[in-house]
C-alpha positions as CSV (number, residue, x, y, z in Angstrom):
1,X,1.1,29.3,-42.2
2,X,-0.3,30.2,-45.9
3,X,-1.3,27.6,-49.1
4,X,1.9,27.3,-51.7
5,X,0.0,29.1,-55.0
6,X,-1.2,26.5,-57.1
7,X,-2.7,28.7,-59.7
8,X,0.1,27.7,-62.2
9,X,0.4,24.8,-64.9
10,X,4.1,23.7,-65.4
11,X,6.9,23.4,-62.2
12,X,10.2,21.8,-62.4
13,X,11.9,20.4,-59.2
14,X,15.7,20.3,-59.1
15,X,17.9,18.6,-56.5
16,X,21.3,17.2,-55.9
17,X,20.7,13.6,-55.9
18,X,18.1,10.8,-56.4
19,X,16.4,10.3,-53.6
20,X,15.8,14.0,-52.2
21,X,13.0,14.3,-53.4
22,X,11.4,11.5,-52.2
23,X,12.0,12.1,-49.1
24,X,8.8,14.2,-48.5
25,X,8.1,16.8,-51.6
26,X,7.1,13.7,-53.8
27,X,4.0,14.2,-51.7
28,X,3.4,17.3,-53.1
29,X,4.4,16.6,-56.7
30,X,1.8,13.6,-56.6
31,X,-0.9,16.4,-55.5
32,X,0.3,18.7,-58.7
33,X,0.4,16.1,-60.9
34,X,-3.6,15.0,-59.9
35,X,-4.5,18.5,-60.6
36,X,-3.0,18.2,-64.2
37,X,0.1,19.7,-63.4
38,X,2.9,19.5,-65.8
39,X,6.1,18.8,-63.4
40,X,9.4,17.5,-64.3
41,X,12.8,16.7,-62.5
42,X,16.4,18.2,-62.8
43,X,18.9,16.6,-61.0
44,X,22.2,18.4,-61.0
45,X,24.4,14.5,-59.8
46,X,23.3,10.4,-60.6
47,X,24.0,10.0,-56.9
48,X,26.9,7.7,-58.1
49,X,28.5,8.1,-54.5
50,X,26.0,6.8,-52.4
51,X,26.2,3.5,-51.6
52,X,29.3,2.3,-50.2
53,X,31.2,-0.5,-52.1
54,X,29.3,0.2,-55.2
55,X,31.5,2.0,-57.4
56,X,30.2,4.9,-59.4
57,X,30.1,3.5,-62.7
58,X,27.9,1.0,-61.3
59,X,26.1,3.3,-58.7
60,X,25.0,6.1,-60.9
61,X,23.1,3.8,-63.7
62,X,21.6,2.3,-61.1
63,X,20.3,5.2,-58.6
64,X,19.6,7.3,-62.1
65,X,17.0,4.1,-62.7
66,X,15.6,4.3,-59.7
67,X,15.1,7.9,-60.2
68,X,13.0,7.1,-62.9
69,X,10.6,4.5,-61.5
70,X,10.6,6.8,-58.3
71,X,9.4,9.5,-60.6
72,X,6.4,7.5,-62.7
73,X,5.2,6.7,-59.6
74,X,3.9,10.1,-58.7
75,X,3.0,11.0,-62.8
76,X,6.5,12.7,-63.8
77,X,7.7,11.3,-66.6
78,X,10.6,13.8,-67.7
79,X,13.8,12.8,-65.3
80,X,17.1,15.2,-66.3
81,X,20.2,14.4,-65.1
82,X,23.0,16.8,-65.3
83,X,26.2,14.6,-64.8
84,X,27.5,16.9,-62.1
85,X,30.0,14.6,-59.9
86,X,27.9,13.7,-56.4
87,X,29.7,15.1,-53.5
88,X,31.9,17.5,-54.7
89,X,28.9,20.1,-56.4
90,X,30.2,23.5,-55.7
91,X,28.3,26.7,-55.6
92,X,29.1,29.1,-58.4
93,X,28.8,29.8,-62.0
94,X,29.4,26.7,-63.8
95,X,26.2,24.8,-61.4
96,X,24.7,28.1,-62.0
97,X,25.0,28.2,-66.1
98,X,24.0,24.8,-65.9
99,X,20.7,25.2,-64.0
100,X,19.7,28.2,-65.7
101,X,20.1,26.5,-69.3
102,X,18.0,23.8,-67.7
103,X,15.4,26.1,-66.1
104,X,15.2,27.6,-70.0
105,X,14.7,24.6,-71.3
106,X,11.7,23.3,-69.3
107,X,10.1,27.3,-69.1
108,X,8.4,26.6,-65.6
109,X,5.9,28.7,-63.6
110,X,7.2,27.1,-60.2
111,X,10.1,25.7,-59.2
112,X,10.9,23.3,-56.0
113,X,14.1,22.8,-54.9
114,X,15.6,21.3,-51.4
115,X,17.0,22.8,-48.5
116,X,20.2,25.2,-48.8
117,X,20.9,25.9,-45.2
118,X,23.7,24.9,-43.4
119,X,21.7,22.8,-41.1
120,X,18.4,20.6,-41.1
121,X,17.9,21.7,-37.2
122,X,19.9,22.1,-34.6
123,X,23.0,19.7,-34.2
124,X,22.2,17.8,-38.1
125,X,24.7,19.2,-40.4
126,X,23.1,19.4,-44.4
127,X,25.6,18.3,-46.9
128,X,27.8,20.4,-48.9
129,X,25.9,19.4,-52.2
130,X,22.5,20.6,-50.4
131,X,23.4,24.1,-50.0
132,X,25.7,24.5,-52.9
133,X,22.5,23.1,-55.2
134,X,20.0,25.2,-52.9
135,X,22.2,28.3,-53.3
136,X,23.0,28.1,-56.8
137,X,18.8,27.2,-58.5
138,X,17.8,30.5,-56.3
139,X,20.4,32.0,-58.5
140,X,19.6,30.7,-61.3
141,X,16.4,31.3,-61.5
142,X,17.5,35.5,-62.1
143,X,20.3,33.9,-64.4
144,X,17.5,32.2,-66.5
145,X,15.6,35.2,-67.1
146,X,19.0,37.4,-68.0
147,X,20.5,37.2,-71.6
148,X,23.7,38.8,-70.4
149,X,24.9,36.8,-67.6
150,X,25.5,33.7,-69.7
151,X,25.7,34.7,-73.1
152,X,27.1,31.2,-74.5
153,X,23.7,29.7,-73.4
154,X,21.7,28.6,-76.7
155,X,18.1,28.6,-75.0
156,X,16.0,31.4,-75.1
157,X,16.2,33.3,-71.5
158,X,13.0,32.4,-69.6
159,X,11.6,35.1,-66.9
160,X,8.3,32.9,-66.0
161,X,9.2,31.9,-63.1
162,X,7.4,33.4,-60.5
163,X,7.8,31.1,-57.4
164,X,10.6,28.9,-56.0
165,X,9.3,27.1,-52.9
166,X,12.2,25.6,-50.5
167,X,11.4,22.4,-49.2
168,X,12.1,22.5,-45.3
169,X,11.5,21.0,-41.8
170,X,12.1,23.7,-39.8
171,X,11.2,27.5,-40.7
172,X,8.0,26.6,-43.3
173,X,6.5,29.6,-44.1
174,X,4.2,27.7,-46.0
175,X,2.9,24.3,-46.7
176,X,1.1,21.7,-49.4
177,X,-2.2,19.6,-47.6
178,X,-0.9,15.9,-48.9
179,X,-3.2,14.1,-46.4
180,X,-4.7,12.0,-49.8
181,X,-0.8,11.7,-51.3
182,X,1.1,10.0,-48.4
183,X,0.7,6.5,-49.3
184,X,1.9,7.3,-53.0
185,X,4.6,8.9,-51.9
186,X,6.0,6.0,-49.9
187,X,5.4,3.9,-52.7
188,X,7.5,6.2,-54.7
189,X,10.4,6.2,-52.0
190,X,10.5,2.7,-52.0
191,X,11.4,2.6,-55.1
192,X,14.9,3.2,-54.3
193,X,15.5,0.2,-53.1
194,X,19.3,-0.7,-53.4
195,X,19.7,2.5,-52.3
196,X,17.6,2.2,-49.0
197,X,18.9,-1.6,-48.6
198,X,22.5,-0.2,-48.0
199,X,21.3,2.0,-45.6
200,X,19.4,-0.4,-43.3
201,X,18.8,-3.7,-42.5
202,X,14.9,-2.2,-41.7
203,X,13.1,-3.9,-44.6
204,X,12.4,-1.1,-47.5
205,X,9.2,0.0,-47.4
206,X,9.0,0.3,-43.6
207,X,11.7,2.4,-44.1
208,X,9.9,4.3,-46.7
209,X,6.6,4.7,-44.6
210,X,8.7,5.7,-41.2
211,X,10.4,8.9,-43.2
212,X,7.3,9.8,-45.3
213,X,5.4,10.2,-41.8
214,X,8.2,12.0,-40.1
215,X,8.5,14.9,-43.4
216,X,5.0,15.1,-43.8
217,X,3.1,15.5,-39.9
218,X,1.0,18.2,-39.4
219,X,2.2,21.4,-39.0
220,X,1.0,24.5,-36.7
221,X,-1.2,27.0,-38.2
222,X,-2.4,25.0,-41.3
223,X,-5.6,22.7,-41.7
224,X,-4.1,19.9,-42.9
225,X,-3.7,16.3,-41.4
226,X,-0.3,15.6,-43.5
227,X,1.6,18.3,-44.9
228,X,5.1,19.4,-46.5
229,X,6.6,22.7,-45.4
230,X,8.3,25.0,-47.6
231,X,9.8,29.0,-47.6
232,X,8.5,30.1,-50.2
233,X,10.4,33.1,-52.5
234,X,8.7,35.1,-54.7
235,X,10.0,36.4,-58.7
């Protein structure tokens, strides 16, 4: 299993909802953002459907703050939100124009996004939001760097970026040494703590700490004692 390239200055990560990227590849960002790295996050929802018996209006302030603070912890200060609706995000031009205006806007080197497959492993279905978001940055990325696919787009095309890096648990062709990051990462999980409250009665940050260790173990054929997987695709 190779080293992600790290011989580039600005990345942007883009999921579907707060949360996802705390659930492991904040490890990694906290490593970038020690080196200097200039990383920010594009979330295509606010996650306003995620707790039950919060209603969105509530929900989606809320998880979008937690978002933030989530974000600070690990030195990204720049949080995006799209204001697609959480749970229904649908693969195809209008998440696509939306993404590649975004991935103008912020110009990065590298981009991270979350697992698009239809599973996480054998017998866990991924959500529908997952693999429509997944699907549609890869995408994007070509849209970005195309002046004729979405000419109504005001921001200069933008045909820097040269990797987009998958983050996965099964099928990591390549992976990020966050043996020094784990605890921050946690931390930053924990942060969403209405979010994780609804989910369990397991207080927050042992929550936090129990998924951190389970997305970040070590993984076969790279020299690391914690580490993030990813399939790595190449511009």
């Amino acid at each position: 299993m190779e080293q992600i390239p790290e011989d580039w200055k600005r990345g942007v990560v883009i999921v579907a909802h707060p949360d996802d990227i705390e659930y492991g590849a904040a490890a990694a960002v906290a490593r970038w953002t020690g080196q200097g790295k200039d990383i920010r996050y594009v979330l295509a929802t606010s996650g306003e459907a995620g707790i039950a018996d919060l209603p969105p209006a509530e929900c989606g302030p809320l998880r979008e703050e937690e978002e933030r603070r989530s974000a600070a912890v690990v030195g990204v200060s720049e949080v995006e939100f799209l204001g697609h609706h959480d749970g229904r995000l649908q693969e195809g031009l209008e998440l696509r124009r939306d993404l590649a205006a975004a991935i103008r806007r912020h110009r990065p080197e590298f981009v991270l996004t979350m697992n698009h497959r239809e599973t996480w492993g054998p017998g866990f279905l991924n959500s529908a939001d997952h693999r429509a978001l997944g699907q549609s940055v890869l995408d994007a990325v070509s849209d970005a760097a195309n002046e004729w696919i979405f000419p109504e787009l005001t921001e200069p095309r933008w045909a820097g970026v040269r990797w987009v890096a998958v983050n996965v648990m099964i099928g990591a062709t390549h992976a990020v040494d966050v043996s020094a990051t784990v605890d921050t990462a946690v931390t930053s999980l924990a942060e969403h703590s209405r979010y994780l409250q609804a989910l369990s009665d397991v207080p927050v940050l042992d929550q936090a700490r129990a998924q951190i260790e389970m997305a970040t173990g070590p993984r076969d054929g790279f020299a690391a004692d914690r580490a993030v997987g990813f399939e790595l695709y190449q511009f």
